[in-house]
C-alpha atoms as a printed R data frame, in Angstrom:
    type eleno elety resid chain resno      x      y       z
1   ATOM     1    CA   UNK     A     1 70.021 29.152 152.536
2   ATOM     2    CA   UNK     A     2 69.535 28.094 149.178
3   ATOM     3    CA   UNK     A     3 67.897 30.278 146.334
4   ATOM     4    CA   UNK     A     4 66.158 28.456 144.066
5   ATOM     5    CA   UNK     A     5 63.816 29.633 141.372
6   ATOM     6    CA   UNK     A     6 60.718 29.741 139.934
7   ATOM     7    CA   UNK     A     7 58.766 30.195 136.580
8   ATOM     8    CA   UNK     A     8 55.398 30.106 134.003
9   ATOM     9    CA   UNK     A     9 57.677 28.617 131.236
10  ATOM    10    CA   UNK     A    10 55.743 29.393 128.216
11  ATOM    11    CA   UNK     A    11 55.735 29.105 124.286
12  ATOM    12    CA   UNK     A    12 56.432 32.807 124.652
13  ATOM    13    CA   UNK     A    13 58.701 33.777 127.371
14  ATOM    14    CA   UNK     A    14 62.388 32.365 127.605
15  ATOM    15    CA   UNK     A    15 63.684 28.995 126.560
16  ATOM    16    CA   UNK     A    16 64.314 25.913 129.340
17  ATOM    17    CA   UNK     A    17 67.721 25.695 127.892
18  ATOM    18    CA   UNK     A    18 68.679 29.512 128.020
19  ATOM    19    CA   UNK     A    19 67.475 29.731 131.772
20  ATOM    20    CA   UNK     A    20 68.658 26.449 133.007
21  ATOM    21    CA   UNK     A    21 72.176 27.312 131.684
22  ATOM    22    CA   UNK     A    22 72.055 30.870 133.176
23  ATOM    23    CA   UNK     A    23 70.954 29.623 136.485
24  ATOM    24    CA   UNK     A    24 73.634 26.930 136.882
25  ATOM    25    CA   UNK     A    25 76.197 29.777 135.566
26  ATOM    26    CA   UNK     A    26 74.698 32.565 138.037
27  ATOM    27    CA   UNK     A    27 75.055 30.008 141.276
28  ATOM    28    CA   UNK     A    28 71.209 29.582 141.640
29  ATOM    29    CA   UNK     A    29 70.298 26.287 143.316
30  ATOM    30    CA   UNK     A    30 67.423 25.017 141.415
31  ATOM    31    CA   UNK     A    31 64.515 25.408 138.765
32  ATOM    32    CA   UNK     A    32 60.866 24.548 139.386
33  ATOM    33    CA   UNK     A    33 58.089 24.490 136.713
34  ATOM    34    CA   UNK     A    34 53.994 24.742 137.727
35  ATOM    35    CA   UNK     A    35 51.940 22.645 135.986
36  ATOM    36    CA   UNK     A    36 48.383 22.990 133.839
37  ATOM    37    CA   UNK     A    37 47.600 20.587 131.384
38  ATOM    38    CA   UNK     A    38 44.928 23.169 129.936
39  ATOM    39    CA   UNK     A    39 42.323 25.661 131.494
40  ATOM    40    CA   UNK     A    40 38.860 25.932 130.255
41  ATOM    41    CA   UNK     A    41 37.241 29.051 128.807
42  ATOM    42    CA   UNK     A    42 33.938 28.414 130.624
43  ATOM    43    CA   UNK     A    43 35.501 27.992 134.621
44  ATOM    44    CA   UNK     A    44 33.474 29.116 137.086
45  ATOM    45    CA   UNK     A    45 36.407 28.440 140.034
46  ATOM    46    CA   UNK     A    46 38.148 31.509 140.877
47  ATOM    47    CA   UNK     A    47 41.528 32.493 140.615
48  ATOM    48    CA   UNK     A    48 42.822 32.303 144.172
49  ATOM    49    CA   UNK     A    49 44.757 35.403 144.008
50  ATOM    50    CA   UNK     A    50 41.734 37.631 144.794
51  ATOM    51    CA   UNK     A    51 40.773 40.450 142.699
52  ATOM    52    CA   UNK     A    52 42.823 39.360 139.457
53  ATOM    53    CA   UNK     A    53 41.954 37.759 136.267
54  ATOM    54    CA   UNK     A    54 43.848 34.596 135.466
55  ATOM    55    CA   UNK     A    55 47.374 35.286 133.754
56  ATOM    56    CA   UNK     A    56 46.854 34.470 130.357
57  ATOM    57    CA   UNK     A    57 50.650 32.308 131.411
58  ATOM    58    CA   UNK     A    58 48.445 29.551 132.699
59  ATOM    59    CA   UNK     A    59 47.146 28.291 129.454
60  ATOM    60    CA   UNK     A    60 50.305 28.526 127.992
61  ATOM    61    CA   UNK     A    61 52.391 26.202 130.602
62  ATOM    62    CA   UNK     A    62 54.988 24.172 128.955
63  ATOM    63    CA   UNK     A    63 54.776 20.643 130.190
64  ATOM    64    CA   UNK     A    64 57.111 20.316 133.145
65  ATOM    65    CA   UNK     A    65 58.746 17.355 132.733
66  ATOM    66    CA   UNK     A    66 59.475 17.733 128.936
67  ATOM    67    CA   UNK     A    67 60.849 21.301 129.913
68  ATOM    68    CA   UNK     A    68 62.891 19.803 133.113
69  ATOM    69    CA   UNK     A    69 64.297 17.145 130.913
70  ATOM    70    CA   UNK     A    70 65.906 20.139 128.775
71  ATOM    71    CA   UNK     A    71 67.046 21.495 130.945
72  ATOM    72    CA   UNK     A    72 69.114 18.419 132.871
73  ATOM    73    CA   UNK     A    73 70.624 17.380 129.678
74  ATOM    74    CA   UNK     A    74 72.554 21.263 129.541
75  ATOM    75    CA   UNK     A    75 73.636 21.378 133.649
76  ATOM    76    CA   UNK     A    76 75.651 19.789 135.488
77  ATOM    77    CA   UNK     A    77 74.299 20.876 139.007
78  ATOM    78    CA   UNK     A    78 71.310 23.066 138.904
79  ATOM    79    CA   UNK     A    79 68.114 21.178 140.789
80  ATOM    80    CA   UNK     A    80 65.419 20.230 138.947
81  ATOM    81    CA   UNK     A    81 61.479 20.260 140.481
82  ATOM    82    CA   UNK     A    82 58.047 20.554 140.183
83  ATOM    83    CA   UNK     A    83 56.209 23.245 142.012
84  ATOM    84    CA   UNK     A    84 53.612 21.737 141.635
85  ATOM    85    CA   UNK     A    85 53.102 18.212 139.512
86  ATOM    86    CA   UNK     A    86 48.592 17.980 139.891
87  ATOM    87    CA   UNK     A    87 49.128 14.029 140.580
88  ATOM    88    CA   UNK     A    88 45.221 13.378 140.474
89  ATOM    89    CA   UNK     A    89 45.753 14.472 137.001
90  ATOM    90    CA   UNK     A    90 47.736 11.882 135.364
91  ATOM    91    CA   UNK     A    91 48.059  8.480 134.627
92  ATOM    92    CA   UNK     A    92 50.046  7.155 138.459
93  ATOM    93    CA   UNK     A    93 52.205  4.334 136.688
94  ATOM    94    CA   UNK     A    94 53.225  6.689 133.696
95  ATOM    95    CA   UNK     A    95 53.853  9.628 136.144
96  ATOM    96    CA   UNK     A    96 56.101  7.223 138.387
97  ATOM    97    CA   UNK     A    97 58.178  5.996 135.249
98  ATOM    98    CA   UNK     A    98 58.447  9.388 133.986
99  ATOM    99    CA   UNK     A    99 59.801 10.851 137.171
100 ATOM   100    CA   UNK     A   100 62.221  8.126 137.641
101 ATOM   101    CA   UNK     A   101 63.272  8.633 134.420
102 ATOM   102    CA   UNK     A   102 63.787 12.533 134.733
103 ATOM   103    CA   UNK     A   103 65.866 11.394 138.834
104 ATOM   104    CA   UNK     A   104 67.987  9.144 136.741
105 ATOM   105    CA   UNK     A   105 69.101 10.856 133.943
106 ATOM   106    CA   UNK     A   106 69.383 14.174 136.149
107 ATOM   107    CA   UNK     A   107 71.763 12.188 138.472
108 ATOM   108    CA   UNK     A   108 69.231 12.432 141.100
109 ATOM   109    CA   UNK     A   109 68.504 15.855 141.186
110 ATOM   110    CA   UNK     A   110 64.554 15.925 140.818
111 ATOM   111    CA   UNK     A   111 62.413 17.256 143.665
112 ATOM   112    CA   UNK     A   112 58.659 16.229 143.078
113 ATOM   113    CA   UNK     A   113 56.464 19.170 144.571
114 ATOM   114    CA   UNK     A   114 52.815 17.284 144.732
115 ATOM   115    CA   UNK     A   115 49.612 19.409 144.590
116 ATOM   116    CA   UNK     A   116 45.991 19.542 144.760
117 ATOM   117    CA   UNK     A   117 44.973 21.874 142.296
118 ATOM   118    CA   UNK     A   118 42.451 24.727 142.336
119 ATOM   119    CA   UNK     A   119 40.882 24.501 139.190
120 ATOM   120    CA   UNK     A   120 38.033 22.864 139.236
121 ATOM   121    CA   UNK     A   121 37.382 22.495 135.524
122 ATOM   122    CA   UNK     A   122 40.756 21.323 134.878
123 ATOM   123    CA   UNK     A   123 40.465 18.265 137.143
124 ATOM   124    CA   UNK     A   124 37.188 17.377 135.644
125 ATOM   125    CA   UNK     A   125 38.300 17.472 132.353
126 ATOM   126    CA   UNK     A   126 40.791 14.326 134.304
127 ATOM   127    CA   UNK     A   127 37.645 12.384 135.770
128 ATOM   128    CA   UNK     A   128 38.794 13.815 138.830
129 ATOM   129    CA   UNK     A   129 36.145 14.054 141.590
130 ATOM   130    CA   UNK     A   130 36.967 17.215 143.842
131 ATOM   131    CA   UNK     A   131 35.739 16.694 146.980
132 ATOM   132    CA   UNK     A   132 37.913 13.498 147.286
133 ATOM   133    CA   UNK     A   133 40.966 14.419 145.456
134 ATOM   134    CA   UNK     A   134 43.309 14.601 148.498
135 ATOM   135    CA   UNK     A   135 42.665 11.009 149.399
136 ATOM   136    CA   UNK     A   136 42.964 10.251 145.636
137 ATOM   137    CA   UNK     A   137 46.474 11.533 145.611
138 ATOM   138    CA   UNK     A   138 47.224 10.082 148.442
139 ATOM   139    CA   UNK     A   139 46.780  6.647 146.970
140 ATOM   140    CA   UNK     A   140 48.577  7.959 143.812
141 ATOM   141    CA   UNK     A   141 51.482  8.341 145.640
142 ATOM   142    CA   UNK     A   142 51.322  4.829 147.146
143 ATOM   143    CA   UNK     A   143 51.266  3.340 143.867
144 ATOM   144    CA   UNK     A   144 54.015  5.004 142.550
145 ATOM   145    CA   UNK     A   145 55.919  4.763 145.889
146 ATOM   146    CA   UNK     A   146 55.348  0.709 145.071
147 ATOM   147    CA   UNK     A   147 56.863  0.774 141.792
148 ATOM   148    CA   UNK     A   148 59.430  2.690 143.119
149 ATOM   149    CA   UNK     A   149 60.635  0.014 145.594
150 ATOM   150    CA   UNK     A   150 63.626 -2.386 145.358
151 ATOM   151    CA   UNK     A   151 61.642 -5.431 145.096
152 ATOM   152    CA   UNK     A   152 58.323 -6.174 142.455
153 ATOM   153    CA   UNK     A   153 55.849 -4.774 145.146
154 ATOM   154    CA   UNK     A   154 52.235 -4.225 144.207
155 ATOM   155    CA   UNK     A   155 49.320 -1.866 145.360
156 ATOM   156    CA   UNK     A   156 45.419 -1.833 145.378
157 ATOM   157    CA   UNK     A   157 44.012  1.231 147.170
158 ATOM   158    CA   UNK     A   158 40.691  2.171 147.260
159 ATOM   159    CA   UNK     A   159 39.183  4.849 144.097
160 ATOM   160    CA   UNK     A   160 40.797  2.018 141.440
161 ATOM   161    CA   UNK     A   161 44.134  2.642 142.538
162 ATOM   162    CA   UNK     A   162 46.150 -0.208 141.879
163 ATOM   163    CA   UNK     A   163 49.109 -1.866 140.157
164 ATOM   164    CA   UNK     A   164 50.552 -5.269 140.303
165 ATOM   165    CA   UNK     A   165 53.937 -6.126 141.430
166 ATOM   166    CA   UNK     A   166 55.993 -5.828 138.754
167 ATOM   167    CA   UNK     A   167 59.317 -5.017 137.112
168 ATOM   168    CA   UNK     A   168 59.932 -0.874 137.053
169 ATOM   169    CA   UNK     A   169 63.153  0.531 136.011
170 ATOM   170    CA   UNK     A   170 64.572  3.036 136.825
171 ATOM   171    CA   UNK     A   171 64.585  3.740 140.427
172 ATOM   172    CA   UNK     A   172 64.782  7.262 142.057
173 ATOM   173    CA   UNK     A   173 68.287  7.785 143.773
174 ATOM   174    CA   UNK     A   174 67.639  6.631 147.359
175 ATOM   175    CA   UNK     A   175 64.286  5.250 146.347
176 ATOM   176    CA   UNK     A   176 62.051  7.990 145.980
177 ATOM   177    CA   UNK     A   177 62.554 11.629 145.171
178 ATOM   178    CA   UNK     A   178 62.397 13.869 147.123
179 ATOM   179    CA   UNK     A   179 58.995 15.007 147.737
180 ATOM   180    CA   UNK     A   180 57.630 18.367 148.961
181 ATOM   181    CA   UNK     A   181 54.095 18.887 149.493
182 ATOM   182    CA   UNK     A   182 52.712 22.275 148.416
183 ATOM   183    CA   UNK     A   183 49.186 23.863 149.597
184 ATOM   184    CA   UNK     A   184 47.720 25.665 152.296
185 ATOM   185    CA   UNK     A   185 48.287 25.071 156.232
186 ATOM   186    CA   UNK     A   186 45.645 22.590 157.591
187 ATOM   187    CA   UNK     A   187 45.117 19.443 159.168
188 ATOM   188    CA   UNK     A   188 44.356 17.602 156.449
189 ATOM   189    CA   UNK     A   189 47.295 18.672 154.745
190 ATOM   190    CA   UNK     A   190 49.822 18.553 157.103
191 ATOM   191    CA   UNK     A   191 48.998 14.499 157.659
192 ATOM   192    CA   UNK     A   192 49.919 13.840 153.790
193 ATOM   193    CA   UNK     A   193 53.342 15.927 154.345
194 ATOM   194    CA   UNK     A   194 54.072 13.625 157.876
195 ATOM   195    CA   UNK     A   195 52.967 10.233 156.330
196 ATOM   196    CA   UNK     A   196 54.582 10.339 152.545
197 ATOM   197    CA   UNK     A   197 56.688 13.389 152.184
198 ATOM   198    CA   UNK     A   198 60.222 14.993 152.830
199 ATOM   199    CA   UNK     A   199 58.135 18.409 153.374
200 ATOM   200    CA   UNK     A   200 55.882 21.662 152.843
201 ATOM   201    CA   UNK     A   201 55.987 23.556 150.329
202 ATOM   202    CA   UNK     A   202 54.271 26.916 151.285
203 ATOM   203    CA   UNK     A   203 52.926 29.533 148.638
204 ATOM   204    CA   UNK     A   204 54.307 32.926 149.087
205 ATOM   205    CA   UNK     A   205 55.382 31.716 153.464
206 ATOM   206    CA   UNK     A   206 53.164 33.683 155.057
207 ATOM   207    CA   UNK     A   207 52.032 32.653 158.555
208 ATOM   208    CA   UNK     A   208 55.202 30.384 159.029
209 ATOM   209    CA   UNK     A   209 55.721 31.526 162.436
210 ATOM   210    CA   UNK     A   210 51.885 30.515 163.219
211 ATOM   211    CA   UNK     A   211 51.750 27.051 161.552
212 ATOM   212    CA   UNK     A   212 55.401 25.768 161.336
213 ATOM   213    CA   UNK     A   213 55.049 24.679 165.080
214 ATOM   214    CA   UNK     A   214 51.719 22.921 164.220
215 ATOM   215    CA   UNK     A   215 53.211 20.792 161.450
216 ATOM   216    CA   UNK     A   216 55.805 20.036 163.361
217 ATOM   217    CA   UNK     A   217 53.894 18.617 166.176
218 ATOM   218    CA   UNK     A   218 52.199 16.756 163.606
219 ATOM   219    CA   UNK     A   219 55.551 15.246 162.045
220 ATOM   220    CA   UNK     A   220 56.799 13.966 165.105
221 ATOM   221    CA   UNK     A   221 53.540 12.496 166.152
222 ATOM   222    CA   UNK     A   222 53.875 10.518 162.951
223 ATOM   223    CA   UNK     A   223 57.133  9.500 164.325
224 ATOM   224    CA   UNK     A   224 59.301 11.246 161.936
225 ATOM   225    CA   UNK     A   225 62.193 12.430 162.591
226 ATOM   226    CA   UNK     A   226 62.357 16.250 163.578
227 ATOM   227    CA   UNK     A   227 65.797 17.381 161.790
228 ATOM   228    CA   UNK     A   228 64.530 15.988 158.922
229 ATOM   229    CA   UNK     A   229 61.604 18.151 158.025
230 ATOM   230    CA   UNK     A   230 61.799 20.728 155.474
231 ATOM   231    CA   UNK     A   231 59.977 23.495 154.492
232 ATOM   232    CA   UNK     A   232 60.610 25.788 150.958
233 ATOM   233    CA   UNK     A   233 58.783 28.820 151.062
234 ATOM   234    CA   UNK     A   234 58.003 29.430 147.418
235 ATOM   235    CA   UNK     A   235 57.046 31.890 144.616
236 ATOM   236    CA   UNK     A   236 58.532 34.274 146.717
237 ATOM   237    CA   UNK     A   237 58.749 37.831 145.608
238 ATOM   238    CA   UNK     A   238 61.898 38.608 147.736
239 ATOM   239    CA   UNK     A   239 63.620 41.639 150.292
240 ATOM   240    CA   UNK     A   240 66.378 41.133 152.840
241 ATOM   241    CA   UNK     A   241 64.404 40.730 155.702
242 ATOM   242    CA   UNK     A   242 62.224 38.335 154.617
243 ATOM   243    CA   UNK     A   243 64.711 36.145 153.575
244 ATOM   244    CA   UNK     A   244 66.126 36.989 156.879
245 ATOM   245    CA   UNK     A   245 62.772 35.697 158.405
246 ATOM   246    CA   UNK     A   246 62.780 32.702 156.557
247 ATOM   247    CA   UNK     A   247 66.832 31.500 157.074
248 ATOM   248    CA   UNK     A   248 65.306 31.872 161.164
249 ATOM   249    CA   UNK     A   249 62.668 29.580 160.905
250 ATOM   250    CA   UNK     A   250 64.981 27.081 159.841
251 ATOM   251    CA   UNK     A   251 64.193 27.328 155.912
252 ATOM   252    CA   UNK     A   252 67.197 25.800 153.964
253 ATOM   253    CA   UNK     A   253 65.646 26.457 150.505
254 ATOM   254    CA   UNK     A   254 63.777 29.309 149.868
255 ATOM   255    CA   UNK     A   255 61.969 29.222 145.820
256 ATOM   256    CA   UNK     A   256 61.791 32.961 143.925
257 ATOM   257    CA   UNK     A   257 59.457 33.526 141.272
258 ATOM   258    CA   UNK     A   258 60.775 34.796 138.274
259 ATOM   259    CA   UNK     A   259 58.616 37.007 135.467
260 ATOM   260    CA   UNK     A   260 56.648 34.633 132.245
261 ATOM   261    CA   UNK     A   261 58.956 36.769 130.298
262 ATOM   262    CA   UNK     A   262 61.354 37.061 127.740
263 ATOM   263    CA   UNK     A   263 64.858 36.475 127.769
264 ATOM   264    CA   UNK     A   264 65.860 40.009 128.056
265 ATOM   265    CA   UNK     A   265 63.482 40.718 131.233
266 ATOM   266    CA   UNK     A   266 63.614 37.171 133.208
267 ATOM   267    CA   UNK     A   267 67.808 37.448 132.888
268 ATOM   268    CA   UNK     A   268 67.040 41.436 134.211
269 ATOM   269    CA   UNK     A   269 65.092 39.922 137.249
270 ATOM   270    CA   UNK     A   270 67.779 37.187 137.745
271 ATOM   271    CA   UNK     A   271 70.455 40.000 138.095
272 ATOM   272    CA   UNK     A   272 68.693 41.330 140.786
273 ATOM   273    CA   UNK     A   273 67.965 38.692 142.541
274 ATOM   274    CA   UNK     A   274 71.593 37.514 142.208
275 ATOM   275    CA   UNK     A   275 72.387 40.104 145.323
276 ATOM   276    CA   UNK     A   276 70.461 37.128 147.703
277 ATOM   277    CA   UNK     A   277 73.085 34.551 146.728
């Protein structure tokens, strides 16, 4: 199983070059970067880890795909992703050329994680309307799946969605990245991962054993094929046996979340977790 890892890279903590270059060196399969463009002071949506007050990491975010780019241009092999890229919140034909761009200079090693959000203030802030944000990404995807294509192939979706065919370079390798769809189980959910993506994406992969047989009903009733479904447990805070758990289930990737820390305590954290490679 692969260990890849995770991080709130900040203007404070360590640099995307110093981490990228340690993971690569340490045998680690892959960085991936959250995203929040900003959070407003006056939110009323809670922070879904009950209990808590928000990090103060999360209005600090570095911009993923400025901080991925870095971090290509000084490896050689590490994977690069998103975990997740809010795809409601940007522009759809400047988020396709900048991911292509990111796949092709990486050598095709980008793996877009698409989410939903939580914040319900942030995606405001985008014109984005909540309650149909799903179906709104959805189309997002299309449209950049369009541009995407070998041949000029245009889109028009419903909520304005739409693009002309035209002339997009780069490609992806093989097309399209590969895409992993993060958020909780659900039916509405697991229809997005079977009818545009390479897999789930899990927070923390708890229930697994309840919902990983429901998804993959779901998949092949899509007519996908079943080898070819993958799920990456991630921002997992690990131990043996849940690792264990994971490798069981069929998890080939499994995503650990490092500290928003310095250099001195995220390289402390990566020592320990080198013992899972």
């Amino acid at each position: 199983m692969r260990i890849s890892t995770t991080i709130f890279l900040t203007d404070e903590t360590i640099t995307p070059v110093r981490l990228a270059r340690e993971l690569e060196q340490r045998g680690f399969a892959g960085l991936y970067l959250p995203e929040h463009t900003h959070i407003p002071t006056e939110r009323t949506t809670p922070y879904p880890a009950a209990g808590t007050e928000l990090p103060p990491e999360y209005g600090r975010t570095l911009d993923p795909f400025v901080a991925l780019g870095q971090a290509a241009a000084v490896t050689e092999r590490l994977a690069l992703g998103t975990g997740i890229t809010l795809v409601t919140q940007h522009d759809p034909i400047d988020l396709a050329k900048q991911i292509a761009t990111l796949d092709h200079l990486s050598g095709g090693r980008f793996t877009l994680g698409v989410g939903f959000g939580w914040n319900k203030e942030e995606a405001a802030d985008h014109g984005v309307e909540w309650s149909t944000r799903r179906e709104l990404g959805r189309e997002r995807m299309a449209l950049m799946r369009a541009l995407w294509a070998a041949e000029p192939t245009g889109y028009d979706g419903g909520f304005g969605v739409s693009v002309r065919a035209s002339y997009a370079y780069p490609k992806p390798a093989g097309g399209a990245p590969r895409t992993l769809v993060g958020g909780a189980a659900g039916p509405k959910l697991f229809a997005h991962i079977a009818e545009y993506a390479d897999g789930w994406m899990p927070i923390g992969g708890r229930g697994l054993s309840e919902s990983l047989p429901v998804l993959r009903e779901v998949w092949e009733k899509a007519g996908r094929d079943p080898k070819a479904l993958q799920v990456v447990p991630y921002a997992v805070l690990p131990n043996p046996g849940k690792l264990a758990h994971y490798a069981e289930l069929g998890c080939e990737e499994v995503v650990l979340q490092l500290p928003p820390g310095d250099e001195a305590e995220v390289l402390g954290v990566l020592d320990e977790y080198a013992r899972y490679l």
